[in-house]
Every structure is written in structure tokens, then in C-alpha cells.
N, C-alpha and C positions, 0 to 999 in steps of 0.2 A: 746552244738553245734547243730547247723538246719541241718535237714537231707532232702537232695534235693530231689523233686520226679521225677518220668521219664520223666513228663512232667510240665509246668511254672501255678503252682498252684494258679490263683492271683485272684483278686476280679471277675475278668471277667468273667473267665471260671467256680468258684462257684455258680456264679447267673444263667450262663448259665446250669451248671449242676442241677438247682435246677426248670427252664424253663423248659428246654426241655422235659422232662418225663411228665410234665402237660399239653403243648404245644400238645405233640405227643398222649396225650390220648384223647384229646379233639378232637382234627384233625382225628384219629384212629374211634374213635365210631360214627362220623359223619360220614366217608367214606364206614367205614363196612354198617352201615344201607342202604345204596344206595344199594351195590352192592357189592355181594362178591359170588366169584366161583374159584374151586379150588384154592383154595391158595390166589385168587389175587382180588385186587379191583379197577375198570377202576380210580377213582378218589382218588388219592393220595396226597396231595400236600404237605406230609412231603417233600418229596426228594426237594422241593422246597427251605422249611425252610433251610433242612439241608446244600445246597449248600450258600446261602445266608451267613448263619451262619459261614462258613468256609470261604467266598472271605470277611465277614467284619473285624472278629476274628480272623482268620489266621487257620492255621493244628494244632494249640495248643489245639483247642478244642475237636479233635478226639472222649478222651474221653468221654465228654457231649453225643457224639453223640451216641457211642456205648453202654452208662451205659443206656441211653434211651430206644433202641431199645430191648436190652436186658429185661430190664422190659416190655415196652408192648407188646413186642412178645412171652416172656413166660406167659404172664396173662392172655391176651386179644385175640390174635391172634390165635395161634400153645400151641397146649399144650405137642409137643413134645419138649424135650431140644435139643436136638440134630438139629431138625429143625431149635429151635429159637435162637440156638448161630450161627449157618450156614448164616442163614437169615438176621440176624443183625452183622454177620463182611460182607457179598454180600450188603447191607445196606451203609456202613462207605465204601466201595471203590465207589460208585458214586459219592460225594458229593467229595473228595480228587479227584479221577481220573479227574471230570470236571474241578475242581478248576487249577490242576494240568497245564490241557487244556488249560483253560481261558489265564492264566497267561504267557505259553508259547506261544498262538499265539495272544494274544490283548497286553500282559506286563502289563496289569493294569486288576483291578477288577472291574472296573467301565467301562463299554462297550457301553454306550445307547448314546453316544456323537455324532458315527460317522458311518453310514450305514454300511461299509468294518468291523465293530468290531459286529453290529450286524448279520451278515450275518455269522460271523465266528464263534460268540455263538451260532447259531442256529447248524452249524458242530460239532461244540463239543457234545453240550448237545444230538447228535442225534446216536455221533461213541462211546460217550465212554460210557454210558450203555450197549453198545452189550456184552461183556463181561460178566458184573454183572445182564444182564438179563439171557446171556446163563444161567448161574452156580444157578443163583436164579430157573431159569424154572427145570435146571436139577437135583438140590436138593428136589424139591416139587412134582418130578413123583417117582423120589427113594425111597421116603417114603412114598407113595400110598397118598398123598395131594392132585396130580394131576395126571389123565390118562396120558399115553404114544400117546394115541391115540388123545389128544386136547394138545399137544406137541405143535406145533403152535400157537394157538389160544391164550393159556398162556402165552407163550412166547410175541407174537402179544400187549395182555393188560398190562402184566409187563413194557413192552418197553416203550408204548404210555403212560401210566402213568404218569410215570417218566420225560418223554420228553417235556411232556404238564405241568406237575407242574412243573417243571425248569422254562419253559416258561414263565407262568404266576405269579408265586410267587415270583420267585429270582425276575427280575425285579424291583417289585413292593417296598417289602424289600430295596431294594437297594437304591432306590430313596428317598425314607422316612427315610435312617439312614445315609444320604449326603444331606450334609446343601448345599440348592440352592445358586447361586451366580449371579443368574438376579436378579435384582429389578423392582418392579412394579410401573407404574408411578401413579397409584390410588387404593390402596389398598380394597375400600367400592366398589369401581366398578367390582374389580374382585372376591370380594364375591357376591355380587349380580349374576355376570357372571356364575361364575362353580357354585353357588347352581343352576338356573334357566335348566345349562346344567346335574346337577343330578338329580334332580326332572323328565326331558325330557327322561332321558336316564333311569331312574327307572320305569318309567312310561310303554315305548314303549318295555322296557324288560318282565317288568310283562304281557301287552299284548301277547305279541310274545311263550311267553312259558306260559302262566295261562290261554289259551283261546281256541280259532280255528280258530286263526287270524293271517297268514303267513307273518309276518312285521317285519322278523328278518333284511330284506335290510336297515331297515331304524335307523338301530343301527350305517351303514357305516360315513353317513354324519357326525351322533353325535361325532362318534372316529374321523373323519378327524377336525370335529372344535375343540375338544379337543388339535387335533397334534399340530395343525393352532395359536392356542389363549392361550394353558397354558402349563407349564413345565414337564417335564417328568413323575416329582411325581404324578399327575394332570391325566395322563393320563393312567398311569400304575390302579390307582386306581380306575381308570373309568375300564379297563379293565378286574380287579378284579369281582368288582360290576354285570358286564353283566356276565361273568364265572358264579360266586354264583345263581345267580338268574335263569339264563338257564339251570344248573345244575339241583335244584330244581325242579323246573318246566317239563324237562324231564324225572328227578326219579317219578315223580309223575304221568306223564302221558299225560304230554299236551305238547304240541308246535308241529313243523314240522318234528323231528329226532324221534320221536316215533316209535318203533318198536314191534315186541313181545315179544323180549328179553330183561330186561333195559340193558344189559351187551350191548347188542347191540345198545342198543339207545344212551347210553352214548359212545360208541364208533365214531359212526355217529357225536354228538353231540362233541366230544375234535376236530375231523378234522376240524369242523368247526369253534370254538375257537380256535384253533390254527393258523389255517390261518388270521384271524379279527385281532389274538394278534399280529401273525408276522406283519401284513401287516402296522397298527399302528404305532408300537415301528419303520419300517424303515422310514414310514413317518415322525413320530416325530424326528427321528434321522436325515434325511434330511434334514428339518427345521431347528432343531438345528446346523447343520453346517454352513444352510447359514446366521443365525442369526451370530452364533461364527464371520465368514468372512464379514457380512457385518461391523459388532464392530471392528472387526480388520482392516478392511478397515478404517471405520472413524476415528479410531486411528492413522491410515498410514498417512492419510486426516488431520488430526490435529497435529502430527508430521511433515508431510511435510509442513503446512501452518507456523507451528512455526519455523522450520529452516528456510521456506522462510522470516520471519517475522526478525530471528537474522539473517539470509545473507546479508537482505535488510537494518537493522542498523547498520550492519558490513560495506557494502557498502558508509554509509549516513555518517559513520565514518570516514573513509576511505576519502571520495568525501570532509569530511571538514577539517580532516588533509592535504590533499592534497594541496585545499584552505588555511588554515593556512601558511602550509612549503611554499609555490608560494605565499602567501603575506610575509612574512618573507625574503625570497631569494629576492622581489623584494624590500623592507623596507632596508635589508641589501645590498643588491648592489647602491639605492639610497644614503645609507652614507657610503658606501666605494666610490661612484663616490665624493660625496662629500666632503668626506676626501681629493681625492686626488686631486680634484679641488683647495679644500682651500691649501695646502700643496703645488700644484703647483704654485696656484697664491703669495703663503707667499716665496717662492724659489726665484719667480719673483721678486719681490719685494724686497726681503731682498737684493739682490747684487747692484742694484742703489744706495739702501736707504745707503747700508753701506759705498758705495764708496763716497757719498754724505756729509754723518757723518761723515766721515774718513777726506774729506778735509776741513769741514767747522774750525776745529780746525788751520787747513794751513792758510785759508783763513783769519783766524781773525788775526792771528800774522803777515801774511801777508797784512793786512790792518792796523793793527796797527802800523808797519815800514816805511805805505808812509805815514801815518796820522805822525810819528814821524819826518819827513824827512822834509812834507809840513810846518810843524812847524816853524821847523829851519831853513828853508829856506824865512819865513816870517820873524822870529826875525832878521837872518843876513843880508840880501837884502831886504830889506822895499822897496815897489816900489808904485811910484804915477804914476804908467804907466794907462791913464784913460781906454784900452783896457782891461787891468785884471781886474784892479777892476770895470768893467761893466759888464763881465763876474762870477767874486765873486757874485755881486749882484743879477744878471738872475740868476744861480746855487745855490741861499742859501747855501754859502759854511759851513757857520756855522749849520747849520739844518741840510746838510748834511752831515757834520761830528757825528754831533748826533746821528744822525738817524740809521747812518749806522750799527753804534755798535748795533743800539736796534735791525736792521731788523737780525744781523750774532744772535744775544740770541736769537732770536725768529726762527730762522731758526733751531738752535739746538735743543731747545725744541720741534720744531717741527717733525724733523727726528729720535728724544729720543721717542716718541709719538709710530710715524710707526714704530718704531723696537719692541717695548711694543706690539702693536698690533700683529707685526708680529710673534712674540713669543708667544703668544697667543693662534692664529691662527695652528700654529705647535704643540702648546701640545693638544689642542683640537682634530686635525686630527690623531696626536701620528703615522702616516706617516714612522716616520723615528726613531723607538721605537720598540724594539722586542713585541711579540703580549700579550706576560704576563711577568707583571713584576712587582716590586714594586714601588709606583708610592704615590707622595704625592696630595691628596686628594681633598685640598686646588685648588692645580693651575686647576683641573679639573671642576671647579664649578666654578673658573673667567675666564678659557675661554670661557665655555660657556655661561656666564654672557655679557662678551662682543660681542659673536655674535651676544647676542639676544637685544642689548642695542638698535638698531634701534625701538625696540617694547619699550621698557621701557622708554626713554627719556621721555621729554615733547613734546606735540603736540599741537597746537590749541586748537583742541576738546578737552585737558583733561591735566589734571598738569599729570606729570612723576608718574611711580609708583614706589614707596619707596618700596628699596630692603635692608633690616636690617637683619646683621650679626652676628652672636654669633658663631663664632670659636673655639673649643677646642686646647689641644694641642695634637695633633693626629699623629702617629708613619708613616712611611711608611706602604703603605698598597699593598699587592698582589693581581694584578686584572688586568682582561682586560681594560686597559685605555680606547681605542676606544669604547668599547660596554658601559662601567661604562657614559663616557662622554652623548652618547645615551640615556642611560636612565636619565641622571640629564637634558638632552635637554627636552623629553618628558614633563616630573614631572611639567616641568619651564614654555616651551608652554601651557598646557594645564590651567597652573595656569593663566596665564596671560590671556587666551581666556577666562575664570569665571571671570577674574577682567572685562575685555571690555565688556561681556556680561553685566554687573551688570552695567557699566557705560554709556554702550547705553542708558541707561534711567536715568541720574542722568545728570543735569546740570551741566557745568562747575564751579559753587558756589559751588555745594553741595558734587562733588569730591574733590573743595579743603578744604572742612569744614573736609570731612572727608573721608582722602587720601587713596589709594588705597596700600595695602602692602603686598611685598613676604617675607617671615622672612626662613632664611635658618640657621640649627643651626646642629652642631655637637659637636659629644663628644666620649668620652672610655665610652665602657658599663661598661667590666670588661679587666680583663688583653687577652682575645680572642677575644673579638668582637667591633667596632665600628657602632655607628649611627648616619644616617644622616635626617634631617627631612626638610621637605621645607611645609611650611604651607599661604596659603594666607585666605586674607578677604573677601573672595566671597560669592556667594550664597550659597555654601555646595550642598550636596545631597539628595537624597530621599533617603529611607535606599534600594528602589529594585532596583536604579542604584547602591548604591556601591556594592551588592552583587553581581552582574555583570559587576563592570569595568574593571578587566583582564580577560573576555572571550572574547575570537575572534571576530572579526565580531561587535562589542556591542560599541555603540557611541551616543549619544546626540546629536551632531553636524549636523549641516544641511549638505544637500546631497554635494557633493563635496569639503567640508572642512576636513572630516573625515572617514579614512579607519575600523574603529575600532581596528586595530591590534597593536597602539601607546604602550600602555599601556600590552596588551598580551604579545609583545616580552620585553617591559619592564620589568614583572615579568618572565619571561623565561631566561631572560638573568640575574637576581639577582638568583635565584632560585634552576638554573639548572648549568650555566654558575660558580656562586660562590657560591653556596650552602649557600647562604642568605635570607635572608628573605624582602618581601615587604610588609608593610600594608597601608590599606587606613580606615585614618580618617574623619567622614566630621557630621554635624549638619546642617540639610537644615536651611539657612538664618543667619549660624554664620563660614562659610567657609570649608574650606579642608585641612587635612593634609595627607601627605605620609613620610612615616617612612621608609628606608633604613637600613636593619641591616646588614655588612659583617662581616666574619671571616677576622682578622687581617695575619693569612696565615692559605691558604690551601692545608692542606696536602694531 
């Protein structure tokens, strides 16, 4: 069984435990060599590491921190234990107490994004050493480490230490162990860039502190193009860079912060990197804002173009549904007026016709009684009266006995004709026909056959075009008559304007050599569906008209012949209407077919 420890033992905090004592001794013998009194050294930049260490790692690392300090502060530092365990748990409360800080007034660990986050690390990292400087200053006079009488002073260096390695180091850490998320648009340009500005900036430091040449101002510009031109990491590291080297340079005796004491020249010398560092890190975090807002801006900018973009198709969609539904309502109001036109005029018509038919049967039996009468009345009373028979002879009484019977056959036939028609007429308009219903198939396709027969007959310009039949035997079928009729109207038109088209250029020889034809054919697919096909010998299509002959709007036809919407409401009213299907068949230069498929009922 694993036996837990008091703290989350895992690969992290081993490597870290196995860093930081090497970390802190390296850091430790460079800082001592500068400068060390009572107790304390102006240049610390552990406290830097170790906060860092705890905002990337979390408080799990404590112990790294304190098995650290514990060794180099009894080996290296203080050779009293008592001091160096004091020293190293006043140690482990900055780096937690900041963290602590951080987290409750930024909520993240990451601070350098937004001026209000850098302003409020500078408050922490300044209030929450006071504490672990008192207890640290008041532990090292206790032990005779430090006078009571440089009580201050001590105090003063502990503080500013700490305050300025936070400043400088945590940052820098931070930025280098957070993967950026700008991208660069030329990546050879921006090494060229920041080496040219670290070369400048290596340069004008080692002046400034290795000579007697007071040109620390001209470090400002360099940190502002740094703010200006590169990311945070970029720039922390820049500020590293001038620390290290000023430091230097002052421990040894040269630049402007020179003093007689180094304690004091490096003191002089952290006020002034610490102001360069503050002033930097708000600038770049300024920048960084307005960069963040202007991306979110263009973001806002390319979101709002793209809604405007779907509103504006949303619209175009809209604008040709609209167009569609308003050519539809007006397609369908033109054959509902025409329904009831033909409906009215078939109404008309059928009450003469039938009172007409009705007596012609009268009339014949009634002509047949005088013609039987005139008869008999020649056989019994034979008259040589020369007044009759000179009237017999002007009157062709003979021929008009004939005749007469032929004109009463032809009159019936003739008014058998108009009631055919008229009946026709009426299943076609379906007027007087609930709006769904079952409806045989057949009569729907000869009356439309007869409206359109004015186009089909013979003309002058061109023989008739041969309309051939192939009839199934096909069940009643459930359907809008009126709308079904509609679309077998279109299918028929459109067929017959490719046959006229194709015959505007063919002589009347060559139409009749080789005649024009609509072949309409039906049949049971299976026991649910029927289909109807109307195929003629025209021209056909191109294959990118038929992929577009039920869309809206989309027509061949020269301007005022054709709405485009023939065929759209055509497949809308098979489609939608009866949950059928329409296709169109066609081979440019070997004609067109359309296929009709219904549901024999739908449920």
C-alpha cells in the first residue's frame, strides 16, 4: 500500500527540489560577492525565482523552497541554526504571502496583460514583505548578525531587495514559461529586429556602467521600442539584460550610482531599475491592451461583416421567396380565373347544347311523321295540279327529303361533339369537384389534350403533331385534379414550344418526312406508385439547362413568352403538393422527357 505524503510528491516538484538548491547557490555566491552587511545583501534575486516558482507550480512546492534555503543558509550564509532555520521559514512566507496577494486581487498569475494587474503587483510585492522583512530584520539584531542601531537601514536593504527581485525576475520567468499567442508575420525580420535591439542595448549599457559616460537615458527609447515592436517575453528579458550589467558595472565601480559605499551605490542603483522596470512592463502592458482591443475589435469587424453578410442572404432569400410565393399566387390565380372562366363558359354552353340535343331526337321523329304523312298523302291524292308540281320542282322536294335526314345526323353529331367538349372542359377546370379527391388520370390528360389541340392540329406552316398514346390500366388515383391538370398543361406546352422551335427551321417537306411527336405513356410502377411520362422529339437540352429547369425564375424562352416559374410550381405542386416525384430527362438533339411519379394514395 502507497503511503501519501503531506505534500503532491510528483515529477515536478522532484526536479524542482533537485533545481533549486543549485539555483539558490549560484544566485547566493554571486549576490554575496557584491555585497553583504549585516545579514543582508542589496541584490537578491532568489525571492524573485522563488515567487515565480510558486505562481507557475502552485503552494505544492513550498517544500523545494524551504529544503533550499535551509541548506544554503546553514552552509553558506549564517552559520548559526537557529538563525538559518528563522531565516528560511521568514524566506518561504514572501514568495506564498505574495502569491497569496497575486491571486486575490489579479485572480490569475499571469498579471503583465493589463496596466490595473500591473499596478496591483507592484502593491503586493511592496505590502507583503513588510512583515517577513520586520521578523527577518528582527531575528538578525537578536543574534548580534545585525546592530540595533542600523535597525533601519537593514531593514531598508531586506525590503528593497526583495521588492526589486520580484520585480525584475518574477516577470521575466513568467513570460518565458507562457507560450505566446501572437504570431509574427515574418519571423527572419524579427530576429534580425530584437538581435540589432540587443546588440544596441548591450552596447549603450556596458557604456553607461563600464566607463564615465552618463547615457543611462538612452536605455529609455530602447525599452520603449522593445514595449512598441515585441512581446512581453522580449521585453522582460531586455530588462533583465540592463539589471545584470548595471549591477555589475556599479559593484565594480563605474557608472553614475557610484557611491563610497557599494551598499549604497547599489541601493541608488535598484531605485533606478526599478523605476525603468515599472515604467516598461506598464508601457508594454498598455500596448498590449490596445493590441488585445484592436483584434477584438477586428474580430467584432469581421463578425459583424459576416452577419451582415448572412442578413444580407437572408434577405436576398427572403426578396426571392417572396418573388417566387407572388409569382405562384399570381400563376395560381391566373388558373383559378381560368378554371372558372372555362367552367363558366362549359355551364354556358352545356344548357343550350343540351336543350338542343334534347330536341333534336323530337325533331327527327317529328320530321319523320310529316315526311310519313307527305308520303301518303302523294300515293292517295296524286295531283297533276301544275301549281304543286312547280313548286315540287323549285323546292327539290326530293333532295330535300334527303337531305333533311342527313342535316337532323349531322346536327346530332354535332351537338354529341359540344357536349364531349364540354365535358372536357369541366373535368379539366375540376370547378365543380371537391379540391382532393380520387380522380381517374386518363380524363386528366384528354382534357388537357383538347384545350391544347388549337396548337396541335395542322396548320399551313407545318402537318399536326402526332400525339401517340400508350395507356396503362391505372387505378383511381388521389390528387389535386386542378393543380395535377396544371402541371400535365405545362409538361405539354413546353413540349410543343421545342417541337415549334425545332420546326421554325425545317420546311414543310421535312416536317412531314419526319413528324413531329409527343408520346405520353403510363403505367403501375408497383402496387403504391404510378407513372406518367410525356416525352417529345425536339431538340433536348444542355445538361446546365436541365439542372436548372425547376428553379425559379430560369427559362429559355424569349423575353415575354416565359415567366420561368412554369415548371418550378410544377415540381412544387408534384413534390410537395403529393409527395411525388418529377424528373427531367433530355439528350441535346434527341428531345425531352419528364417523368411523373405519384403515390397511388396519400396518407
Amino acid at each position: 500500500m502507497k503511503t501519501r505524503l503531506p505534500f503532491a510528491l510528483d515529477w515536478t516538484v522532484f526536479l524542482t527540489l533537485l533545481a533549486l538548491p543549485v539555483i539558490h547557490f549560484c544566485v547566493s555566491n554571486v549576490a554575496l560577492s557584491l555585497a553583504f552587511k549585516n545579514g543582508v545583501t542589496v541584490v537578491w534575486p532568489t525571492a524573485g525565482i522563488y515567487l515565480a516558482a510558486v505562481l507557475v507550480l502552485g503552494y505544492r512546492i513550498w517544500p523545494a523552497i524551504l529544503l533550499s534555503e535551509l541548506l544554503i543558509n546553514s552552509s553558506l550564509i549564517y552559520q548559526n541554526t537557529v538563525v538559518s532555520v528563522s531565516i528560511s521559514i521568514i524566506d518561504l512566507l514572501d514568495p506564498l504571502l505574495v502569491s497569496a496577494g497575486i491571486h486575490y486581487f489579479i485572480r490569475q498569475y499571469y498579471f503583465l496583460n493589463r496596466a490595473q494587474d500591473v499596478f496591483k503587483f507592484i502593491g503586493v510585492i511592496m505590502a507583503c514583505p513588510l512583515l517577513s522583512t520586520t521578523l527577518a530584520t528582527t531575528v538578525l539584531c537578536l543574534n548580534g548578525i545585525a546592530s540595533w542601531t542600523a535597525y533601519g537601514e537593514t531593514w531598508w536593504l531586506w525590503w528593497t531587495s526583495i521588492v526589486i527581485s520580484m520585480l525584475l525576475v518574477t516577470p521575466s520567468l513568467l513570460t518565458w514559461s507562457k507560450r505566446s499567442r501572437l504570431l509574427r508575420q515574418s519571423r527572419r525580420f524579427w530576429i534580425i529586429e530584437f538581435t540589432l535591439l540587443l546588440f544596441l542595448t548591450a552596447v549603450i549599457t556596458k557604456v553607461a556602467f563600464s566607463g564615465e559616460y552618463s547615457v543611462e537615458y538612452m536605455l529609455i527609447p530602447l525599452l520603449a521600442w522593445s514595449a512598441f515592436r515585441f512581446e512581453h517575453r522580449e521585453v522582460t528579458l531586455l530588462i533583465v539584460i540592463i539589471s545584470g550589467i548595471a549591477i555589475w558595472g556599479t559593484a565594480q565601480g563605474f557608472g553614475s550610482f557610484v557611491r563610497p559605499s557599494t551598499h549604497e551605490s547599489l541601493v541608488l542603483l535598484q531605485s533606478f531599475v526599478g523605476v525603468i522596470a515599472l515604467s516598461t512592463l506598464l508601457l508594454s502592458a498598455v500596448i498590449h491592451e490596445n493590441r488585445q482591443a484592436a483584434l477584438e475589435l477586428q474580430q467584432a469587424n469581421e463578425e459583424l461583416e459576416q452577419r451582415v453578410d448572412e442578413r444580407t442572404l437572408e434577405l436576398k432569400n427572403a426578396l426571392q421567396e417572396l418573388q417566387q410565393t407572388q409569382f405562384q399566387m399570381i400563376q395560381s390565380e391566373k388558373m383559378s380565373s381560368l378554371g372558372q372562366l372555362v367552367a363558366g363558359v362549359a355551364h354556358e354552353i352545356n344548357n343550350p347544347v343540351n336543350f338542343i340535343h334534347g330536341n333534336i331526337s323530337h325533331l327527327h321523329e317529328y320530321t319523320q311523321n310529316l315526311l310519313q304523312m307527305l308520303q301518303l298523302y302523294q300515293q292517295r291524292h296524286p295531283s297533276n295540279d301544275p301549281e304543286i308540281q312547280a313548286l315540287a320542282e323549285e323546292i327539290d322536294l326530293e333532295f330535300l327529303i334527303e337531305d333533311l335526314q342527313k342535316m337532323l345526323a349531322s346536327m346530332k353529331m354535332g351537338t354529341d361533339r359540344i357536349r364531349s367538349i364540354v365535358l372536357s372542359l369541366r373535368n379539366f377546370s375540376r370547378m365543380d369537384e371537391a379540391e382532393f379527391k380520387a380522380v381517374d388520370i386518363h380524363e386528366g390528360i384528354e382534357s388537357t389534350l383538347l384545350i391544347l389541340q388549337h396548337r396541335l392540329k395542322d396548320k399551313p406552316e407545318c402537318p399536326a403533331i402526332d400525339v401517340k398514346r400508350y395507356y396503362g390500366s391505372l387505378p383511381q388515383v388521389e390528387c389535386y385534379p386542378g393543380q395535377l391538370n396544371q402541371v400535365l398543361m405545362n409538361i405539354l406546352v413546353n413540349a410543343i414550344d421545342a417541337l415549334d422551335e425545332v420546326n421554325a427551321k425545317r420546311t414543310y417537306q421535312q416536317i412531314k418526312e419526319n413528324p413531329s411527336q409527343i408520346t405520353i405513356r403510363t403505367a403501375v410502377k408497383d402496387v403504391q406508385w404510378i407513372e406518367i411520362a410525356v416525352a417529345d422529339n425536339g431538340a433536348g437540352m444542355t445538361q446546365q439547362v436541365k439542372n436548372r429547369i425547376f428553379d425559379p425564375f430560369f427559362t429559355t424562352k424569349p423575353v415575354g413568352k416565359g415567366t420561368g416559374m412554369g415548371m418550378a410550381i410544377s415540381y412544387q405542386i408534384i413534390t410537395e403538393k403529393h409527395r411525388g416525384k418529377l424528373e427531367c430527362l433530355s439528350t441535346l438533339g434527341k428531345g425531352t422527357e419528364f417523368i411523373i411519379q405519384l403515390p397511388i394514395c396519400i396518407i
